[in-house]
C-alpha positions as CSV (number, residue, x, y, z in Angstrom):
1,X,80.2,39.0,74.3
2,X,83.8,38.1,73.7
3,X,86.7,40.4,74.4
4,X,86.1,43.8,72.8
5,X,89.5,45.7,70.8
6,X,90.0,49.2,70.6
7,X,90.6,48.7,66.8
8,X,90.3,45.6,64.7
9,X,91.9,46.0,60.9
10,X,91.0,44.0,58.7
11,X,94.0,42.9,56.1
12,X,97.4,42.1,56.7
13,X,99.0,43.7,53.7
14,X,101.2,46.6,53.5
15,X,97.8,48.6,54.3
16,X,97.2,46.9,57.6
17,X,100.7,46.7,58.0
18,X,101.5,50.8,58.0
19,X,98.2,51.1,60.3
20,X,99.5,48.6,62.8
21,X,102.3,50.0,62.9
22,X,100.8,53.9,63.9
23,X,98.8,51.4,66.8
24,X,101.6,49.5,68.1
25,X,102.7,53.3,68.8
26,X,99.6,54.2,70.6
27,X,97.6,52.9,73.9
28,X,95.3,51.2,71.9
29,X,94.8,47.3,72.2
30,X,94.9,45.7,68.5
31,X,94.2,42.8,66.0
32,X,94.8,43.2,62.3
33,X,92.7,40.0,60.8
34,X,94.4,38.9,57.5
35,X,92.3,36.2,54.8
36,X,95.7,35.2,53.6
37,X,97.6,32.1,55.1
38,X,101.1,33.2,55.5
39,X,102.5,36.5,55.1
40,X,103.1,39.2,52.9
41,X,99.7,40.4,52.0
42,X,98.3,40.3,47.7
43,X,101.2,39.7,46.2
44,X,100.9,36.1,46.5
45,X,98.4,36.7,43.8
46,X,100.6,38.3,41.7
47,X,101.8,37.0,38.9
48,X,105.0,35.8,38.9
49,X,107.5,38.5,37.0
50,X,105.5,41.7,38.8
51,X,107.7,44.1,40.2
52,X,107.3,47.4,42.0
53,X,107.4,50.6,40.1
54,X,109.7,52.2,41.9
55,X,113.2,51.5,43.5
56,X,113.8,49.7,46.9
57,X,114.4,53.0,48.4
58,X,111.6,54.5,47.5
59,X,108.9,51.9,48.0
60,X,109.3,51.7,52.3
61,X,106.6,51.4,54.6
62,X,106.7,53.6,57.7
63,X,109.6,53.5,59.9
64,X,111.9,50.5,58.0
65,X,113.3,51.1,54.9
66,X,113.3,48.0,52.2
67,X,116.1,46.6,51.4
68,X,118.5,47.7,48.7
69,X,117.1,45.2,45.4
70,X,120.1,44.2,42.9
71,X,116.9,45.0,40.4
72,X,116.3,48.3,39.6
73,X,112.8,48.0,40.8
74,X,112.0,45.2,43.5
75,X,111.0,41.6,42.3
76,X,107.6,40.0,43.7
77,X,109.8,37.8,46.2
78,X,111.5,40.5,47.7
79,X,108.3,42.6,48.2
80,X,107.1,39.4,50.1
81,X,110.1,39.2,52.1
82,X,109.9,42.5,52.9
83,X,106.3,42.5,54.4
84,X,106.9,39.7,56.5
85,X,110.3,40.5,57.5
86,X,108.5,44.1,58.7
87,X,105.6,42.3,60.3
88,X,108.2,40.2,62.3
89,X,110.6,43.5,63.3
90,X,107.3,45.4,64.9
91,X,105.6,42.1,66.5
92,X,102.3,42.9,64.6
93,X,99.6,41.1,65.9
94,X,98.0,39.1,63.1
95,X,95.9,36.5,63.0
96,X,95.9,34.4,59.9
97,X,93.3,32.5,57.4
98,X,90.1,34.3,58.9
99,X,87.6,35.4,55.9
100,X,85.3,38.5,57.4
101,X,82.3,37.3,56.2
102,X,80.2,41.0,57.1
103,X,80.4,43.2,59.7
104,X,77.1,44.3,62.4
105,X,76.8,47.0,65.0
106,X,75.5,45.9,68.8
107,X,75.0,48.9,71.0
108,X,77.8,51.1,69.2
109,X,80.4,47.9,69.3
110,X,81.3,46.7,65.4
111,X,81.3,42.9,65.6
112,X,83.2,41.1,62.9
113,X,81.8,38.1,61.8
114,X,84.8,35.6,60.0
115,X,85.0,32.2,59.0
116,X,86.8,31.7,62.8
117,X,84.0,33.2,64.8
118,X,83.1,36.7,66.2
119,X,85.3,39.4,66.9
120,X,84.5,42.5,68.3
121,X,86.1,46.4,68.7
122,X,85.1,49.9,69.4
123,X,86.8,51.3,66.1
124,X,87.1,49.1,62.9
125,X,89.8,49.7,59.9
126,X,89.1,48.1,57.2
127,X,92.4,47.6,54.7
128,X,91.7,45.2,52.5
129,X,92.5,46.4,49.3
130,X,91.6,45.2,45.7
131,X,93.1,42.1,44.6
132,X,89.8,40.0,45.6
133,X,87.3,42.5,43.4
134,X,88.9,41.5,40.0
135,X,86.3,43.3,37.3
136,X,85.1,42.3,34.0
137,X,83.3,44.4,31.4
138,X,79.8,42.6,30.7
139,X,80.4,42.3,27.2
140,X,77.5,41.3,24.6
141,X,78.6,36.9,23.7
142,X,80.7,37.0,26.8
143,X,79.3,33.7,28.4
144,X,79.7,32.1,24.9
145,X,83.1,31.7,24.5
146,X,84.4,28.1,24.5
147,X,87.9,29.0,24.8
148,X,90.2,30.3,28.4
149,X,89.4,33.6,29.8
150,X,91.2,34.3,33.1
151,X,91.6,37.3,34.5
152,X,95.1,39.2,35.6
153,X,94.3,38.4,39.2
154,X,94.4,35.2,38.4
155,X,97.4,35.0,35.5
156,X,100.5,33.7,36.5
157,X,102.9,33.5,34.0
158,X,103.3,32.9,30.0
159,X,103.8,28.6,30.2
160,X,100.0,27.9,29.7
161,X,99.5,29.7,26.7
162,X,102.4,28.5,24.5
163,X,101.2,27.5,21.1
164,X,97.8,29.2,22.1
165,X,96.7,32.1,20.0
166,X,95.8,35.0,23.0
167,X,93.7,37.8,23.5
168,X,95.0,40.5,26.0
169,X,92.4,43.4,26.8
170,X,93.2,46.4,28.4
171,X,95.5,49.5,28.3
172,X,96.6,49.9,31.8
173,X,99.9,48.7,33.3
174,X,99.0,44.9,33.9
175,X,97.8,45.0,29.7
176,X,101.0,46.3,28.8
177,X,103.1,44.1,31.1
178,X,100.8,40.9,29.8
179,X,101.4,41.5,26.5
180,X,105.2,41.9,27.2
181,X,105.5,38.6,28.6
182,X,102.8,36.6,26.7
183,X,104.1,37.5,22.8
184,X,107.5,36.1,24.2
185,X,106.1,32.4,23.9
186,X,103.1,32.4,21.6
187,X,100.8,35.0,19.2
188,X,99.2,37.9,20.8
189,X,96.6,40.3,19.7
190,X,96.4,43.5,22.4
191,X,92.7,45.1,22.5
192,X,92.6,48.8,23.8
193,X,89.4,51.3,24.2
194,X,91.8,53.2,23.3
195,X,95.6,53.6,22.0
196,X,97.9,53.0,24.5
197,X,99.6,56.0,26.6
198,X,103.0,55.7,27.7
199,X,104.9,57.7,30.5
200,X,108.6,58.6,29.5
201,X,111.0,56.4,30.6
202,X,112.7,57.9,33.4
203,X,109.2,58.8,35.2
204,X,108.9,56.0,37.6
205,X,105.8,55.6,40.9
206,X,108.3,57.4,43.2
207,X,107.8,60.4,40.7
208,X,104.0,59.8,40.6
209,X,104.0,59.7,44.1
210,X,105.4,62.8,44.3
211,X,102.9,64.1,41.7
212,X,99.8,62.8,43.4
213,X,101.2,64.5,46.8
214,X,101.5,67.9,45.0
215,X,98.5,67.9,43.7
216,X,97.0,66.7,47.0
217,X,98.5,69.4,48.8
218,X,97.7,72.2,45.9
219,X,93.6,70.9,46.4
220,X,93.7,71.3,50.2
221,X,95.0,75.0,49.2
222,X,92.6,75.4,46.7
223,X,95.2,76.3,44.3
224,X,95.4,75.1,40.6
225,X,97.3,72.1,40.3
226,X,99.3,71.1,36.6
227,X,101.0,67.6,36.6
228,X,103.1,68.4,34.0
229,X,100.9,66.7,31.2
230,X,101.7,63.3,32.6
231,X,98.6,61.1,33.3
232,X,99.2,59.3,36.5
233,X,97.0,56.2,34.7
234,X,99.5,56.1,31.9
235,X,101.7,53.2,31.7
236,X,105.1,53.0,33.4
237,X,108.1,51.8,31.4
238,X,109.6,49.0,33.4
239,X,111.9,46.7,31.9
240,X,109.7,44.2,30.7
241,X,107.1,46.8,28.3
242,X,110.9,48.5,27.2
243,X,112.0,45.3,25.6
244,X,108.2,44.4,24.4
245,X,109.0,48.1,22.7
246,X,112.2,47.4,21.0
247,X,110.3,43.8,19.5
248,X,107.6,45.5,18.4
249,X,105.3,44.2,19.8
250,X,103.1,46.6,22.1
251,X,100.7,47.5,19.1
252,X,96.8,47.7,19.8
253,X,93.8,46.5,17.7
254,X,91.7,48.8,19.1
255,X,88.4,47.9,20.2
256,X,86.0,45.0,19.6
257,X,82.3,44.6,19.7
258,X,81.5,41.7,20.8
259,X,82.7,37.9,21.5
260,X,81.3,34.6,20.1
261,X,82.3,31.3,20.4
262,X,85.2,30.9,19.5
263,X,86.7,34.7,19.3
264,X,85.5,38.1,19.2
265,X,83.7,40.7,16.4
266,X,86.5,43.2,15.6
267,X,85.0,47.2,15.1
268,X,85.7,47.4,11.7
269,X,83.3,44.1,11.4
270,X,86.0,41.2,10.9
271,X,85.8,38.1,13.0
272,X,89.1,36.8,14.8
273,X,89.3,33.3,16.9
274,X,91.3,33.2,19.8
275,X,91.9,30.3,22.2
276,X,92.6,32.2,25.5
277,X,91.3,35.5,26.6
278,X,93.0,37.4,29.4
279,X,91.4,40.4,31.0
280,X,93.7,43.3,32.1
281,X,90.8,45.4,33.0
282,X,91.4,46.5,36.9
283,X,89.7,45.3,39.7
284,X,86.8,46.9,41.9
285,X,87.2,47.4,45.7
286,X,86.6,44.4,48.4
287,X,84.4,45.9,50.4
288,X,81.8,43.7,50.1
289,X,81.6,42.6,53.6
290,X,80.7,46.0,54.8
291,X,77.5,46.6,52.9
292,X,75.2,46.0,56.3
293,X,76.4,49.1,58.0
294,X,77.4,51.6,54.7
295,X,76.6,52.1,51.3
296,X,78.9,50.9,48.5
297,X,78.9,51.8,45.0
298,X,79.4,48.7,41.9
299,X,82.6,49.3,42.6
300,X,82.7,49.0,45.9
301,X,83.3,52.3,47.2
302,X,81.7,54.1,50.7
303,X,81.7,57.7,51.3
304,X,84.7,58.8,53.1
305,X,86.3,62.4,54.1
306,X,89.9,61.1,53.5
307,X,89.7,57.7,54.9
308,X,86.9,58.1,57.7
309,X,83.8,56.9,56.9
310,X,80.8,59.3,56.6
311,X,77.8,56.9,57.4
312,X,79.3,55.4,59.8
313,X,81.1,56.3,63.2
314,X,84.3,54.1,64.2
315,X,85.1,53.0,60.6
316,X,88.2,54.2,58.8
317,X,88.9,52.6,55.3
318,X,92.8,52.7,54.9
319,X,94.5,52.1,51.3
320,X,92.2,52.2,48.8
321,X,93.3,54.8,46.2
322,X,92.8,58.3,46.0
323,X,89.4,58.1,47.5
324,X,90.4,57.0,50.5
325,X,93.8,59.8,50.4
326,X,96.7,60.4,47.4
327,X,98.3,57.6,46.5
328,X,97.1,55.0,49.1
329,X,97.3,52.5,47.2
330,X,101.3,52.6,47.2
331,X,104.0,51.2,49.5
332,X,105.0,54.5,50.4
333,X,101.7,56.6,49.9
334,X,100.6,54.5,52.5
335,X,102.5,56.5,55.1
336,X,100.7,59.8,55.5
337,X,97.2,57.9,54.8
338,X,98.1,55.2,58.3
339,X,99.1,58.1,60.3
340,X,96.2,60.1,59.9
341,X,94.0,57.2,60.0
342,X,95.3,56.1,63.6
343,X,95.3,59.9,64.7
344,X,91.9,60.0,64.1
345,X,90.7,56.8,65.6
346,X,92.8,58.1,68.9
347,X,90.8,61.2,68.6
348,X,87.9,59.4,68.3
349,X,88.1,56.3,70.9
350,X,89.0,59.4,73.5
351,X,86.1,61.4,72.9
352,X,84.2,58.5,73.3
């Protein structure tokens, strides 16, 4: 058997990141495997015009604020620059380009099996977030259709589509932002399960991060928790979906049915062609390469109390979303779920 690590994570994105930085902090000996080839974690995937939610100031991982952004809320690039700039300030260990391809037990030791060979560690985090679990509803005609269907993961920006009549499904955030950008070049039809919901336009993820940590803290009390009537899954008016507003332009179609060929069966029982579908309908979790030692749901989630796993000793599961602690998911939300995480797994490689 090769060396074995205290802790193995496995993601270098701002997940991994916040947890290495908790390790680098503790006695532990630590390697945080990342599937990308440089830097900077998911949001090379992005699509080109994303932005944060939230101003620089807000939107820090632990211990080293992001810089000031002339951009109200922080461009793609300099949420990039930022990540690597913070995994070159703490000297992160991080080895690059290794797929985990699943992960064993021998004799209590987790070994990793990647693309690059075995690795092995006592305590195993696994951080690799959503980006690579795009999902798509299983529609009835959906394998029929002759035209383009990508989905947001994999949506870049408006130039393909010009002169292209376009389908965008989906009423969340990336829908919204889609549609924004899309109807600036060509025709766009937006399909919703239902209409729209919009957050006012001063309520940006630094207020819903402080939502989601009151109402975390209110559940640990067991008190009764209001959020105000806001819907944390309601969209967020960044620039972009303000000025989609003032054109006109963010108006559903509601529903449809079903697709054929060459478009898609409308509720009310009309038929519409389209040459490019783009689905803006979220992503499942990329746990996949865990199934041999937990259970995962379809979409991909294991049983955790906060972010340890229940079937499992020695495995955390660190950025997920609320399952895996309140706002997780989110540059700073990250924070509180890291510490705890590496707390734990001191608590735990101790007592063993």
């Amino acid at each position: 058997m090769k060396k074995i690590y205290d802790v193995i994570v496995i993601g270098g994105g701002q997940s991994g990141l916040a947890c290495g930085y908790y390790l680098r902090r503790s006695k532990l000996d630590y390697l945080i495997l990342d599937k990308q080839k440089e830097c900077g974690g998911a949001w090379h995937n992005a699509w080109d015009s994303l932005t944060l939610f939230s101003p620089a100031q807000h939107s820090s991982l632990p211990g080293w604020l992001m810089p000031k952004s002339e951009n109200l809320f922080p461009l793609k690039q300099e949420v990039i620059n930022y990540l690597c700039q913070y995994e070159q300030h703490y000297q992160l260990p991080v080895e690059r380009n290794i797929t985990v391809d699943k992960i064993t037990t021998v004799d209590k030791i987790f070994k990793i099996s990647t693309n690059k060979g075995d690795y092995f560690a006592r305590a195993t985090i696994a951080a690799t977030g959503t980006w690579n679990n795009p999902f798509k509803p299983q529609i009835k005609g959906l394998e029929t259709f002759k035209g383009i269907q990508i989905h947001s993961a994999n949506y870049k920006n408006a130039e393909p589509f010009k002169n292209k009549k376009v389908l965008v499904v989906g009423e969340g955030n990336s829908g919204a932002q889609i549609v924004a950008e899309v109807s600036k070049v060509t025709t766009v039809k937006w399909s919703t399960r239902k209409p729209p919901q919009y957050l006012p336009d001063d309520v940006d993820g630094f207020y819903l991060f402080n939502v989601a940590s009151a109402k975390y803290n209110a559940e640990k009390k067991g008190i009764p928790f209001n959020a105000s009537n806001y819907d944390l899954g309601n969209i967020v008016m960044v620039p972009s979906v303000k000025e989609a507003r003032s054109r006109g332009v963010l108006n559903s179609s509601g529903k449809f049915e079903s697709i054929y060929e060459n478009g898609v069966l409308w509720s009310d029982g009309t038929k519409e062609d389209f040459d490019v579908i783009i689905w803006c309908t979220g992503f499942g979790y990329a746990t996949s390469f865990l199934k041999e030692i937990v259970n995962t749901d379809e979409r991909g989630i294991v049983k955790t109390e906060e972010s340890k796993a229940i079937e499992v000793k020695g495995l955390w599961l660190a950025g997920y979303g609320n399952w895996t602690g309140y706002a997780s998911a989110t540059l700073i939300g990250i924070n509180r779920n890291a510490k705890q995480t590496i707390q734990e797994i001191i608590e735990f490689l101790n007592y063993k």
